[in-house]
Structure formats: structure tokens, C-alpha cells
C-alpha positions as CSV (number, residue, x, y, z in Angstrom):
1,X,120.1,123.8,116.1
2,X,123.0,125.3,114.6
3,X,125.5,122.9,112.9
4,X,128.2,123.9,115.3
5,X,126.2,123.0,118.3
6,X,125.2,119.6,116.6
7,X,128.8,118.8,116.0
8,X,130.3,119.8,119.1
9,X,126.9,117.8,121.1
10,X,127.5,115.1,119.1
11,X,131.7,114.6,119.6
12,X,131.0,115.0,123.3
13,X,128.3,111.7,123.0
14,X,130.5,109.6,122.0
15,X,133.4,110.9,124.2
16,X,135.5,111.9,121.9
17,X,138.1,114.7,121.8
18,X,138.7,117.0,119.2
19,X,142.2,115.1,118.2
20,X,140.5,112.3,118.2
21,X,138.1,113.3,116.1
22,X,140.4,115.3,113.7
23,X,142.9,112.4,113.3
24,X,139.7,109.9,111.9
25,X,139.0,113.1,109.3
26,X,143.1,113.5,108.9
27,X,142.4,117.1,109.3
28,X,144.2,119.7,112.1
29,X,142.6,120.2,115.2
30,X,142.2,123.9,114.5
31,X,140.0,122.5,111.9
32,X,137.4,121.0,114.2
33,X,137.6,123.7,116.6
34,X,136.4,126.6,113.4
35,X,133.6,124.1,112.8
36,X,133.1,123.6,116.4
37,X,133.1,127.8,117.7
38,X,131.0,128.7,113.7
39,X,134.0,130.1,112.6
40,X,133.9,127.6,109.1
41,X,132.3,124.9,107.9
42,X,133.8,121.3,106.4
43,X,133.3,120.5,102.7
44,X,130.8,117.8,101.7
45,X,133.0,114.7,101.8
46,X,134.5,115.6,105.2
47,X,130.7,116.4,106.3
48,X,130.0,112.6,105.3
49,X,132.6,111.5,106.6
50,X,131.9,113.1,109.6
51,X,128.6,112.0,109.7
52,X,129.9,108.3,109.7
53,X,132.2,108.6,112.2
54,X,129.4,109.9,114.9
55,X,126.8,107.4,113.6
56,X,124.5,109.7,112.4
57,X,122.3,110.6,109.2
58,X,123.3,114.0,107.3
59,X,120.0,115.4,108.1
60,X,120.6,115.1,111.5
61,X,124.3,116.7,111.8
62,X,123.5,119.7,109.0
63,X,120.1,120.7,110.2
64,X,119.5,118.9,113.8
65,X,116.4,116.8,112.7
66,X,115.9,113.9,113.9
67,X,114.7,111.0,111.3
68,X,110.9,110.1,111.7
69,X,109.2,107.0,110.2
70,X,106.8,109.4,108.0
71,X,109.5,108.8,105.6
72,X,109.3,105.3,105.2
73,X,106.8,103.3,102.9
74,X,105.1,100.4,103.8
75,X,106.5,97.7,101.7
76,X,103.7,95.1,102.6
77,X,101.0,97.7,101.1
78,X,103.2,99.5,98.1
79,X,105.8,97.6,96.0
80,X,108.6,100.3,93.9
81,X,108.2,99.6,89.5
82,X,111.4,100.2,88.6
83,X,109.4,101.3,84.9
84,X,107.5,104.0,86.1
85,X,110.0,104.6,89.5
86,X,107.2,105.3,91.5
87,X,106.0,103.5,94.3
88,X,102.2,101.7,93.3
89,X,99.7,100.1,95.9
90,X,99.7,96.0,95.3
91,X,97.5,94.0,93.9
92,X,95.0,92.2,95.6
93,X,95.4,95.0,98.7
94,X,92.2,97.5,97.3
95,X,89.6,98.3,99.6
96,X,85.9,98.6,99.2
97,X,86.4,102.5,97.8
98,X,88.9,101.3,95.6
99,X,87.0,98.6,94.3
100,X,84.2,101.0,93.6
101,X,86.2,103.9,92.1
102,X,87.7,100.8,89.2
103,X,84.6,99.1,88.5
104,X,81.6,101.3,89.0
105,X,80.6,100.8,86.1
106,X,79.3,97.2,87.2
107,X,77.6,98.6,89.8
108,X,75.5,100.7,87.3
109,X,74.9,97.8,84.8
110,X,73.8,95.5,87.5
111,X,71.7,98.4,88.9
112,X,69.9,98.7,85.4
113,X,69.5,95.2,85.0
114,X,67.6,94.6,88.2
115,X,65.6,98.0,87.5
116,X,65.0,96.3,84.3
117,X,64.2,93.3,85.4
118,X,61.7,93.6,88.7
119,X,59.8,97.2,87.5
């Protein structure tokens, strides 16, 4: 969806004219109606702004996307190091594969031992 579509969908949600709506941005009328008909586009701080004033992300008034929860990270399974500023899985929250893939090395020596041991 075309931001002028988005904008002009979104003002008419929330009821709101487009004097209303240029008086919260202190810009003309005229203004709102380019952005409104694709004639021009605001600048960034108006589009955040903007954005604020129809409660909605930027994502969602620029490109017509919707925000999904694919973007969020668990926080009970992954905890952020500020060192590294990446996003690491917590301790004590490793599964069998994980287990395996750290220490397999154990598995081997305690393989060898009993091979040692019984044959």
C-alpha cells in the first residue's frame, strides 16, 4: 500500500480531519492534502511525528506492514551481552543436542573406557 493511501486510511480511523491533523504537525492543510493525493511526501521528523500522532509504528505508515512477533526474541530463552551486543541462549536452557555438540568429547572417553573395560 502506497504511503498516501496509508496516511489518508489511517487519519480517517481515528476521525480526524485534515485541519486537524495539520494543526498537531503545525503544517498547512495543503500540506496534508499533497501527502494525502501523492503529490509530496513529509520529511523524516514530520513522518515521526506523524506516526505518533496516529499511533502507529514507522513501518507501518511508510510501507503498510503490519508488525509481526517474528521480530521479537524470547527473553526467557536468550538474554542481550552488552560485550559482544548479540543476543546469547542462557545458561542452564541447552538441550540434549546442545549438550552433545559441547561435550562429546565425554561421550567418546566414556565410550573407550567401557570398550576398554568389558572387551
Amino acid at each position: 500500500m502506497k504511503f498516501a493511501e496509508q496516511l489518508k486510511k489511517l487519519r480517517a480511523e481515528l476521525h480526524l480531519s485534515q485541519d486537524n491533523l495539520a494543526s498537531q504537525l503545525f503544517v498547512s492543510r495543503q500540506a496534508v492534502s499533497k501527502w494525502e493525493n501523492g503529490d509530496g511526501t513529509p520529511d523524516l521528523k514530520t513522518l515521526v511525528k506523524l506516526a505518533e500522532i496516529l499511533h502507529v509504528s514507522l513501518d507501518t505508515l511508510v510501507l503498510g506492514t503490519k508488525p509481526t512477533n517474528d521480530d521479537h526474541i524470547d527473553s526467557s530463552v536468550f538474554v542481550y551481552n552488552p560485550t559482544t551486543g548479540l543476543y546469547e541462549r542462557r545458561r542452564g536452557q541447552m538441550n540434549f543436542w546442545d549438550f552433545l555438540a559441547q561435550y562429546w568429547w565425554i561421550l567418546i572417553a566414556l565410550v573407550a573406557t567401557i570398550g576398554f573395560w568389558f572387551f
